[in-house]
C-alpha positions as CSV (number, residue, x, y, z in Angstrom):
1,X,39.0,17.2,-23.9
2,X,37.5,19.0,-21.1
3,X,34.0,18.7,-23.0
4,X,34.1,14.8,-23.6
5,X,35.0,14.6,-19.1
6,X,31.9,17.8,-18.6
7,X,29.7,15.2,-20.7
8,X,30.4,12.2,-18.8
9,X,30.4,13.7,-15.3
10,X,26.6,14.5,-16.3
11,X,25.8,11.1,-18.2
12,X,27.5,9.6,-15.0
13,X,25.1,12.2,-12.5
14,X,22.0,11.6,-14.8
15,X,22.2,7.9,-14.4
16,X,23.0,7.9,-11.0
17,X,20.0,10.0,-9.9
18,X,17.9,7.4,-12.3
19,X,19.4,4.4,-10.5
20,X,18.6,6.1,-7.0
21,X,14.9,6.9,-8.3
22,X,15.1,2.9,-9.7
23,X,15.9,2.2,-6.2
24,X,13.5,4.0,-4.5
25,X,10.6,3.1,-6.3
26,X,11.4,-0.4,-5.5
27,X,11.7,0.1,-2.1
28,X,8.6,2.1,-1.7
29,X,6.7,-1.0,-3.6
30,X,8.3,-3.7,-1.4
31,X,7.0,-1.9,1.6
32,X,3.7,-1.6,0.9
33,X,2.6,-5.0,0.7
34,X,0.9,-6.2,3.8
35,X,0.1,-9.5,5.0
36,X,-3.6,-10.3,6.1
37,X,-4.2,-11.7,9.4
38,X,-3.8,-15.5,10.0
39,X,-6.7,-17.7,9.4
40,X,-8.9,-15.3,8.4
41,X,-10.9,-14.7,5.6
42,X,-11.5,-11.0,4.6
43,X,-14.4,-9.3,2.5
44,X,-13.3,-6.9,0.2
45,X,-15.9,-4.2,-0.6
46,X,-16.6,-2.0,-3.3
47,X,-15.9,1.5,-0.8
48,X,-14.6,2.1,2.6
49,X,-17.5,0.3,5.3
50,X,-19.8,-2.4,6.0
51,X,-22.5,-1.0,4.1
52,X,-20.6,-1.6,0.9
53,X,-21.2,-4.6,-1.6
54,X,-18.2,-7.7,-1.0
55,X,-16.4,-7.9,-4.6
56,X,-14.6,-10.8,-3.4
57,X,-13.3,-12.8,-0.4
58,X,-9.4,-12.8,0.6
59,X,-8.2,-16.4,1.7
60,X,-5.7,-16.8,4.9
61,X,-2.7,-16.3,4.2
62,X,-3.3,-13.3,1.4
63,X,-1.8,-10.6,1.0
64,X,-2.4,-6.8,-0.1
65,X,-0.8,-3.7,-1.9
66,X,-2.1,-0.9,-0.2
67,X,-2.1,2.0,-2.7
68,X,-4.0,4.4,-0.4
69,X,-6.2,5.1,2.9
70,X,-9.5,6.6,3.8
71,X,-12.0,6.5,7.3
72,X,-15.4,4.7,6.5
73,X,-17.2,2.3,9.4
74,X,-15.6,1.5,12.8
75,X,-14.4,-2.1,12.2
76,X,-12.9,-4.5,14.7
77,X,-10.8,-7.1,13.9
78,X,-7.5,-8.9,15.5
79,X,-5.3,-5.8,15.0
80,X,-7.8,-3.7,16.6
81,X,-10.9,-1.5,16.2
82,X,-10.6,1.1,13.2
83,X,-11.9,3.7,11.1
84,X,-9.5,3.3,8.6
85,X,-9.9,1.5,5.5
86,X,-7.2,0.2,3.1
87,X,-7.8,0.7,-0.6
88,X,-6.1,-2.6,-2.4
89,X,-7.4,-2.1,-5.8
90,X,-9.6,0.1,-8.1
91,X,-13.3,-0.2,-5.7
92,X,-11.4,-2.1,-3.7
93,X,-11.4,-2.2,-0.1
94,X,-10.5,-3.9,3.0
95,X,-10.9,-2.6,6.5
96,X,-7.4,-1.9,8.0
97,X,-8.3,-4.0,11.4
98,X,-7.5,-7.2,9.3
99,X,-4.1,-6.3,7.6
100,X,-0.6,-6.4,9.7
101,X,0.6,-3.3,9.1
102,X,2.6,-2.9,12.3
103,X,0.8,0.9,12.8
104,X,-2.6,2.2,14.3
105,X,-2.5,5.4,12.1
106,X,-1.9,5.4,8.3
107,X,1.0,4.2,6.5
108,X,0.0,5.3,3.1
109,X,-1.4,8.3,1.4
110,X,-4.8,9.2,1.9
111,X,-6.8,8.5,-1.0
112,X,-8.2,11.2,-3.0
């Protein structure tokens, strides 16, 4: 008997660590979506500044997932003037000066 009660007490700590993990990734996700200033339309380019080709155009009222952040050109926009540049998808960027991310500094990892 007191092999069946040692199994379950690790099935039970086993699936609550996955749960908490579950939960966490969640969480992480739902935090890193940011909104995009209002009634503005923002290039995103194919790398971190000015210089860079636009890939496409965000509409007001977009918003991002910012999977990492780097510094390229000093961009000013209604959050401020920045260096740093949001990374929103594969050769994608946007400069961090247009997204609400409540922070001056970074709020993700920087990218690699």
């Amino acid at each position: 008997m007191n092999a069946v009660r040692s199994r379950f007490a690790v099935s039970a700590a086993v699936a609550g660590a996955f749960m908490m993990v579950l939960g966490s990734a969640s969480q992480a996700s739902a935090a890193t979506v940011y909104p995009i200033a209002p009634g503005y339309q923002v290039n995103v380019r194919s790398g971190p500044g000015t210089n860079y080709a636009v890939v496409r155009v965000l509409t007001p009222g977009s918003q991002v997932r910012i999977y990492c952040q780097t510094t390229g050109t000093r961009e000013t926009g209604p959050y401020g003037t920045s260096t740093i540049w949001d990374n929103i998808a594969s050769g994608q960027y946007v400069s961090d000066a247009y997204v609400h991310t409540g922070s001056d500094g970074y709020v993700a990892s920087p990218c690699a």
